[in-house]
C-alpha positions as CSV (number, residue, x, y, z in Angstrom):
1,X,164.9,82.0,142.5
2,X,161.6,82.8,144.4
3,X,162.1,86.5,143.3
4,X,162.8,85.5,139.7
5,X,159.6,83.3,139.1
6,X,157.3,86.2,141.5
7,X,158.8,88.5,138.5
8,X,157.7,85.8,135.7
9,X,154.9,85.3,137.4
10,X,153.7,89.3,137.5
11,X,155.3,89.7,133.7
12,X,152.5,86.7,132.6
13,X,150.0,88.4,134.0
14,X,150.1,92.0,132.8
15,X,149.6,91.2,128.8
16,X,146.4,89.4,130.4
17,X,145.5,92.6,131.9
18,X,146.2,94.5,128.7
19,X,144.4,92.3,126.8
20,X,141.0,92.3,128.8
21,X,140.9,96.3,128.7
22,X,138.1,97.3,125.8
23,X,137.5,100.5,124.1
24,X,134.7,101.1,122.2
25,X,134.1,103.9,119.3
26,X,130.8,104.9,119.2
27,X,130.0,107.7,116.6
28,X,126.7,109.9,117.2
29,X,125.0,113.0,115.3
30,X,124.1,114.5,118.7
31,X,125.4,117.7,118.8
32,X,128.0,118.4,121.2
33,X,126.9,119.6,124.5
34,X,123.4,118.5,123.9
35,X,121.1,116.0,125.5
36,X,122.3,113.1,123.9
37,X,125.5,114.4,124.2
38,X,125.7,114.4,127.6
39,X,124.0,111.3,128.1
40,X,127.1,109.0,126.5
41,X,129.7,111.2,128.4
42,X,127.7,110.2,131.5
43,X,127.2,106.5,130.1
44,X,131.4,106.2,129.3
45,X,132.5,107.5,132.8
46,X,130.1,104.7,134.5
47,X,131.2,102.1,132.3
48,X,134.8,103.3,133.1
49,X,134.1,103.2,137.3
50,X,131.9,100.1,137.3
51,X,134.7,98.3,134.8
52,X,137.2,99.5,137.2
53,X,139.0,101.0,133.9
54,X,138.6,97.6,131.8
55,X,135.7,99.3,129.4
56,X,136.6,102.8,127.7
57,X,133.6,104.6,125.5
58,X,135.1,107.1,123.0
59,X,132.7,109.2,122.0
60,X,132.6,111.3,118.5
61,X,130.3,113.5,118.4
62,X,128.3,116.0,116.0
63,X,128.3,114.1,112.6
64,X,132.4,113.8,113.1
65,X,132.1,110.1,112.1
66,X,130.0,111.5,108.6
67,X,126.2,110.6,108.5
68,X,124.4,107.8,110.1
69,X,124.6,105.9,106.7
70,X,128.2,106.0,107.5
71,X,128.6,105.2,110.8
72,X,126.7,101.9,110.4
73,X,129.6,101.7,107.3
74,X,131.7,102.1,109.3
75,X,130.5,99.9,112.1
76,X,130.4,97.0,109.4
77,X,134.1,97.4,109.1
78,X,135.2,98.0,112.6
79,X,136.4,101.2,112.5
80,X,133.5,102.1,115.3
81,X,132.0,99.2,117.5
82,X,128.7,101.8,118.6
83,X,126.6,104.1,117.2
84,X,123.7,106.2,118.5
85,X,121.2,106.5,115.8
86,X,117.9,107.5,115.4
87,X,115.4,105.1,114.1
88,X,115.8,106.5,110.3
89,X,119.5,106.1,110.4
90,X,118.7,102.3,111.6
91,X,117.1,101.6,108.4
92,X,120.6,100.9,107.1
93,X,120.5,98.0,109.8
94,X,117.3,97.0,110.0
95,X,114.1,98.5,108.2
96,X,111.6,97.6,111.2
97,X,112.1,100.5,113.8
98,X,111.7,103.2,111.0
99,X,107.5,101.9,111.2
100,X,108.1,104.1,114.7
101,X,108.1,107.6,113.1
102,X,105.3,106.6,109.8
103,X,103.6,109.9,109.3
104,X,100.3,110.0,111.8
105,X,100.7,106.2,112.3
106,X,100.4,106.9,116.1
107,X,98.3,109.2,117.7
108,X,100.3,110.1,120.1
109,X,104.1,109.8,122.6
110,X,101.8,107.7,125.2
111,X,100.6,105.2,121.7
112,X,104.4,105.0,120.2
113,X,105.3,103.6,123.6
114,X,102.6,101.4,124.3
115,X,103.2,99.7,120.5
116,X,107.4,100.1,121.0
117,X,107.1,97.6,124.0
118,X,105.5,95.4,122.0
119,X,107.7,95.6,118.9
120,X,110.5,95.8,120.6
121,X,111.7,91.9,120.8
122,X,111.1,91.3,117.0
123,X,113.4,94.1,116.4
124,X,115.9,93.2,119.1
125,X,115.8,89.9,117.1
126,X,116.3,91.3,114.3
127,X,119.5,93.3,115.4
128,X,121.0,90.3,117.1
129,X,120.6,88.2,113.4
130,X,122.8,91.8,112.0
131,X,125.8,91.1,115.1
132,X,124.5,93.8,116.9
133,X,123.3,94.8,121.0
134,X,120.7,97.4,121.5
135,X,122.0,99.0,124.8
136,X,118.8,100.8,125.0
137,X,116.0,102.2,123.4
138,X,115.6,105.9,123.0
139,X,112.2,107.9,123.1
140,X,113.6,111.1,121.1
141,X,110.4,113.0,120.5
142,X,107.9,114.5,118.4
143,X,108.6,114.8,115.2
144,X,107.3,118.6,113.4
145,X,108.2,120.8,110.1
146,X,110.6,123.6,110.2
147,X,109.9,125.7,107.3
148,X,111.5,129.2,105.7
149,X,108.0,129.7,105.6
150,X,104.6,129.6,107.1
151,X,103.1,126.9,105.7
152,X,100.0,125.9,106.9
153,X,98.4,123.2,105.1
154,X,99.7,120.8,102.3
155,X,98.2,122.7,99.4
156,X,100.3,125.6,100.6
157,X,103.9,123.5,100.9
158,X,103.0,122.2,97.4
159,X,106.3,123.5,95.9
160,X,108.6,123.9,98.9
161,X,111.7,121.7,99.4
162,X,111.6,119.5,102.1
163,X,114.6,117.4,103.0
164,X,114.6,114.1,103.1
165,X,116.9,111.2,104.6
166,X,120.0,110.0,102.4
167,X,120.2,106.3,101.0
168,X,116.6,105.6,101.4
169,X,115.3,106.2,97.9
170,X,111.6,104.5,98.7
171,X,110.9,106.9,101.4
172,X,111.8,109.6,98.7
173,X,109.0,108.0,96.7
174,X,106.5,108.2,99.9
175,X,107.4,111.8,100.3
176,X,106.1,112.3,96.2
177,X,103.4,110.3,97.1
178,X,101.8,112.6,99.8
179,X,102.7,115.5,97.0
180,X,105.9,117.2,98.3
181,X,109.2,117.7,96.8
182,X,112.0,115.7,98.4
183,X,115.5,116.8,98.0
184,X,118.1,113.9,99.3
185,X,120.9,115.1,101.3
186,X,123.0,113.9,104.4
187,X,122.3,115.1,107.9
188,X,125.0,116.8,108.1
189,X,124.2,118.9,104.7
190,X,121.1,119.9,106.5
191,X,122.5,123.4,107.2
192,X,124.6,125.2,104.4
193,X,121.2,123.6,102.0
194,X,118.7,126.0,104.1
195,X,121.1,128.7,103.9
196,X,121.4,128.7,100.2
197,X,117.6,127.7,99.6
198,X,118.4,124.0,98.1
199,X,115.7,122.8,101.3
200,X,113.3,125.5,102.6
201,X,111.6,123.1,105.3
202,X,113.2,120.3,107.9
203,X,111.2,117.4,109.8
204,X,112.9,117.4,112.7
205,X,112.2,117.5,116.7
206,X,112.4,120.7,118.2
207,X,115.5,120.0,120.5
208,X,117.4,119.2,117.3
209,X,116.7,122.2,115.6
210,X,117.3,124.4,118.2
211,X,121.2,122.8,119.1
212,X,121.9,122.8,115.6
213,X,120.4,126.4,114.6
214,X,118.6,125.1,112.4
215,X,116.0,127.4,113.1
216,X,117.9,130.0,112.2
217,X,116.8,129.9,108.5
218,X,113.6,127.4,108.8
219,X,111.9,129.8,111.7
220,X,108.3,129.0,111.2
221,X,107.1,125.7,113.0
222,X,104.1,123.2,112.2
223,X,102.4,122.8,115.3
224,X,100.7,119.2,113.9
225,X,103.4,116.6,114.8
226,X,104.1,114.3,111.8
227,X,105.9,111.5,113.7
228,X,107.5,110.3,116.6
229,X,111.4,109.1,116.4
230,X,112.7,107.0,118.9
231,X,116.5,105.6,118.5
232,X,118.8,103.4,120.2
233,X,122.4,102.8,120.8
234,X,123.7,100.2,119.2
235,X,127.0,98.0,120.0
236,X,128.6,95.4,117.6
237,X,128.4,91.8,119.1
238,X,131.9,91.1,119.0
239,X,132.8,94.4,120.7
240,X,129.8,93.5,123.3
241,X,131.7,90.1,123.6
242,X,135.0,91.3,124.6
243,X,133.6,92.6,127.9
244,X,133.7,89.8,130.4
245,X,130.5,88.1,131.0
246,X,130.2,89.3,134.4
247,X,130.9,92.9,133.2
248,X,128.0,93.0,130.8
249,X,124.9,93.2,133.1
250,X,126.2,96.2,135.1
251,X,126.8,97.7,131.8
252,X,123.9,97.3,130.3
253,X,121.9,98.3,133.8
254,X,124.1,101.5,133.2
255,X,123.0,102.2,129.8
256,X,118.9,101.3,130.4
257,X,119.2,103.8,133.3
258,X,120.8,107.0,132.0
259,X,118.5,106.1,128.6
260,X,115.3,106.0,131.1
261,X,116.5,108.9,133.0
262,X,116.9,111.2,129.3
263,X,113.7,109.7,128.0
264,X,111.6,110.9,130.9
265,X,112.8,114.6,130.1
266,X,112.4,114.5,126.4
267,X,109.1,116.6,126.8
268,X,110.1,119.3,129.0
269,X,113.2,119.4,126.8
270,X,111.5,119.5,123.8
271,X,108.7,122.3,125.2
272,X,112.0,124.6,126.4
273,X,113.6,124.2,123.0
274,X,110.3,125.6,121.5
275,X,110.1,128.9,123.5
276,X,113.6,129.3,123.5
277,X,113.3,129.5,119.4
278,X,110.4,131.6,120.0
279,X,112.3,133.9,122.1
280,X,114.2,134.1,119.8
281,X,112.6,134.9,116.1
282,X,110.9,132.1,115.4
283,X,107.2,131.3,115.2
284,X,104.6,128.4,115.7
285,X,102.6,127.9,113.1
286,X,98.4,126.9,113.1
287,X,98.4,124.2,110.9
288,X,95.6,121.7,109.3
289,X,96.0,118.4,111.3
290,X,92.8,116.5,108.9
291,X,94.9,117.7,106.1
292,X,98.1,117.1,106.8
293,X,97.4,113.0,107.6
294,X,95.2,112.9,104.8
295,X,98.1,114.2,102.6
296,X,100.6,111.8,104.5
297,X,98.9,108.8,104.3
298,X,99.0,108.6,100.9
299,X,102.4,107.5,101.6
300,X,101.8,104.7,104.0
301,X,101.1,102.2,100.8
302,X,104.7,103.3,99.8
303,X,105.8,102.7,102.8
304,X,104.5,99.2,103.6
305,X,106.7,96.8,101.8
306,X,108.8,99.4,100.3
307,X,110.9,100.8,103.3
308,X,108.9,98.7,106.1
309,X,108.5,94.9,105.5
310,X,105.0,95.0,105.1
311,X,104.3,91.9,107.3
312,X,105.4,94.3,110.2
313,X,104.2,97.4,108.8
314,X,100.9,95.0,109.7
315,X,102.3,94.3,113.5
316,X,103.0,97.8,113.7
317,X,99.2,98.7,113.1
318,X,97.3,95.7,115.3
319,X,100.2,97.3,118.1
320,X,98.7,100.8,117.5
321,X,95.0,99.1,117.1
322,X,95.6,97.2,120.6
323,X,97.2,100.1,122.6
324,X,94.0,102.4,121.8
325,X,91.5,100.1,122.9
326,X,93.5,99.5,126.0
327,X,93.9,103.4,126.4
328,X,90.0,104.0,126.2
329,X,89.2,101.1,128.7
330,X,91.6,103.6,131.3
């Protein structure tokens, strides 16, 4: 009889087990092998120790899950619980973190973090209100145009095709605004369009365009940066949820570190990927910076209210406003 209720007794306990395990999907346009790449392989094998096995990441990779519009789709419905994403793709989410990568809002990396730490808990707020987790924040880089030519200043880009983000028509009407010619395609469209001459130039940060070749075709590179992208990973609530409480932390501590540890090479990263394009073919390009953001903020009216709430556009600026005066007083 003891041996009979010991084997009930084990038999109760193993659906438990089962049922306490977690995997989580998390779709990502990272190229595979990159950076980013790397960083949620790294991020799902120390979930896996520190969960002793409880919490599995499966990670797909390289637009497999479609665009970022659709892996936010897709998170709605459950097929994936995560998604890595950059601050445009959040848009689908949440508008605020697009005000990050504005055309010449910021001056500079050291400004967009200085005003991200102080926009940060709105948006976080913002997220949770959606069912969603920002594991952590990510400072992806400086945003610059790729072009199949060598254009220097606005006037000279006047007819040239420059891609712009899928399912955000008002940032489409910015682009018009500043007097370019937006052509609407999916992320993952970016290359067969340059190859046949639908695009001829790419916003993009240098790292990117050298894992995904896209300088192969759009070899001449602005050196004004437009923007500045950051991203985050994002986890739905319910997934989150299903992690025991005590789990969560450690997790969390886990995903804050690798993040911190990426962030703090995005520079050097994004420096190599530019001379090993050059090395390769491709050429930096002495541009107009006065014209350039005179040209781009004619957008910014677009922009506030239109694809940023304009209430935070306003944040976004007194954050900017606040984190140069503090940087002068240094």
């Amino acid at each position: 009889m003891k041996k009979l209720a010991l084997a009930a007794l084990v038999a109760s306990l193993v659906p438990a087990a089962a049922a306490a395990q977690v995997t989580i999907k998390l779709g990502t346009l990272a190229p595979q092998g990159s950076t980013w790449h790397e960083l949620l392989k790294d991020l799902g094998q120390r979930w896996e120790q520190a969960s002793n096995g409880q919490v599995k990441l499966r990670i797909y990779a390289g637009g497999t899950q479609g665009s970022e519009g659709d892996m936010v789709r897709k998170m709605g419905i459950g097929q994936l619980q995560a998604t890595a994403i950059t601050g445009v793709g959040m848009h689908d989410v949440i508008p605020e973190p697009q005000v990050m990568s504005v055309p010449f809002l910021f001056d500079d990396a050291a400004q967009v973090e200085c005003a991200l730490e102080k926009l940060r808990p709105k948006m976080e707020q913002a997220l949770d209100r959606r069912g969603l987790v920002a594991l952590h924040w990510s400072r992806i880089g400086a945003v610059t145009l790729f072009c199949s030519k060598p254009y220097r200043t606005p006037a000279e880009a006047k007819d040239a095709k420059v891609w712009a983000w899928e399912g955000d028509p008002k940032s489409v009407d910015a682009y018009r605004a500043a007097g370019f010619h937006p052509v609407v395609l999916a992320a993952t469209d970016i290359v067969p369009s340059l190859q046949t001459g639908m695009i001829d130039c790419v916003p993009n940060i240098p790292l990117y365009v050298l894992t995904a070749r896209l300088f192969d075709k759009a070899r001449y590179m602005l050196d004004v940066p437009w923007s500045y992208m950051v991203g985050a990973t994002l986890v739905r609530k319910d997934a989150w949820e299903r992690i025991p409480a005590d789990l969560r932390p450690k997790l969390l501590a886990v995903a804050v570190e690798l993040g911190a540890k990426v962030d703090s090479e995005v520079k050097r990263l994004n420096d190599d990927a530019i001379s090993a394009m050059q090395r390769q073919g491709a050429e930096v390009v002495k541009g107009d910076a006065a014209a350039w953001r005179s040209a781009m903020e004619k957008s910014w009216p677009i922009v506030r209210g239109g694809v940023i709430p304009a209430e935070f556009f306003d944040e976004a600026k007194a954050a900017r406003d606040q984190c140069r005066t503090a940087a002068k007083r240094k």
